[in-house]
C-alpha positions in Angstrom: 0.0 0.0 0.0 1.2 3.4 -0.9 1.9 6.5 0.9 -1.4 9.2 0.1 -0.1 12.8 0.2 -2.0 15.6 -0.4 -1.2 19.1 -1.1 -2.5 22.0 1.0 -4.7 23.5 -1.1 -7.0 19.8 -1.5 -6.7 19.8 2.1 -7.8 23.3 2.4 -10.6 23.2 -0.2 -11.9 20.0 -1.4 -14.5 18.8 1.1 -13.2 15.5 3.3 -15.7 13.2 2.2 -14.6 13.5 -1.6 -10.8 13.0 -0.3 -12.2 10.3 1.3 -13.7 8.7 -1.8 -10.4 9.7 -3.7 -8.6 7.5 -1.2 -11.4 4.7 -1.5 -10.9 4.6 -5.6 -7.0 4.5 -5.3 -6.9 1.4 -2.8 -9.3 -0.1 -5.2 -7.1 0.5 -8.1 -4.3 -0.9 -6.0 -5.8 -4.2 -5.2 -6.6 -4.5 -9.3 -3.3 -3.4 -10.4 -2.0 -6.5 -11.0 -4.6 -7.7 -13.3 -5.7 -4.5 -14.8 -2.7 -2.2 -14.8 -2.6 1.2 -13.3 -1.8 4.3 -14.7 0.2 6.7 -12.9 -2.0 9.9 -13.7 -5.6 9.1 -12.1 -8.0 11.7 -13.2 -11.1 12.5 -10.6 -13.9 15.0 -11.6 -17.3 15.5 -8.8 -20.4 16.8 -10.6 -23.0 16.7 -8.4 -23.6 13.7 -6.3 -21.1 11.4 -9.0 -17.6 11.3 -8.9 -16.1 10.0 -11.9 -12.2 8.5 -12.1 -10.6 7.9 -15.3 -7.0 7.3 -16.6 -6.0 6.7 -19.8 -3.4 3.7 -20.0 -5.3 1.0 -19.5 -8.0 3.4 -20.9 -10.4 2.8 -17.7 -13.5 5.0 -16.5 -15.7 4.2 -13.5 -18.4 6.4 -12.1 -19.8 5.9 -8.5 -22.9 7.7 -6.9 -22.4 10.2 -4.0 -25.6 9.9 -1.3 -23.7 14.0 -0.9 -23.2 16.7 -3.2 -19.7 18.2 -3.8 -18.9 21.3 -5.7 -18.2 20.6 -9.1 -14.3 20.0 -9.7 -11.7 18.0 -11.3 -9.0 16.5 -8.7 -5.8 14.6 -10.3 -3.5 11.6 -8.3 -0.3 11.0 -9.3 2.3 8.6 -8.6 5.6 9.2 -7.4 9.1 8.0 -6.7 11.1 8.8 -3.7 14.3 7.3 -2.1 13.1 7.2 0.9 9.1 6.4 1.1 9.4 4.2 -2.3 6.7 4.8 -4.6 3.4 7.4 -3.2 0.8 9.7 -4.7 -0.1 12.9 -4.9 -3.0 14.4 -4.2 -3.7 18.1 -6.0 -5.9 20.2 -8.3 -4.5 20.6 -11.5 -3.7 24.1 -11.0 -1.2 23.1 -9.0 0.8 20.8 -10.8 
């Protein structure tokens, strides 16, 4: 299991329970890597009560239904490498990459 950071600005902004559901869709990714392949760049976009995570190689898209609403925005993941914590992502609005 990866290391999760997440940059100031997500913490600051994006409401917890959509981090949370970030989180949730990464782990599952994880656990499917093996068999499905994971892309480094995971793409996340809320509009309304769906948040929808796509990547492009494997070309993959799932959508899953929020019982919340959460202000409309697109939220990227990306995977690093690092000496010391091995491989982690990202978590940031694409305005700050």
């Amino acid at each position: 299991m990866r290391t999760i950071f997440m940059t100031p600005l997500i913490r600051h902004d994006l409401d917890v329970r959509a981090l949370l559901m970030i989180v949730s869709a990464i782990r599952l990714k994880e656990e499917k890597e093996e068999n499905q392949g994971l892309d480094p760049f995971q793409i996340f976009e809320f509009k309304g009560k769906k948040m929808i995570n796509r990547q492009e190689e494997p070309q993959d898209k799932i959508e899953f239904d929020l019982s919340y609403e959460v202000k409309d925005c697109k939220v990227w993941a990306i995977l690093g490498l690092d000496e010391t914590f091995g491989e982690y992502w990202t978590i940031m609005f694409p305005s700050e990459y």
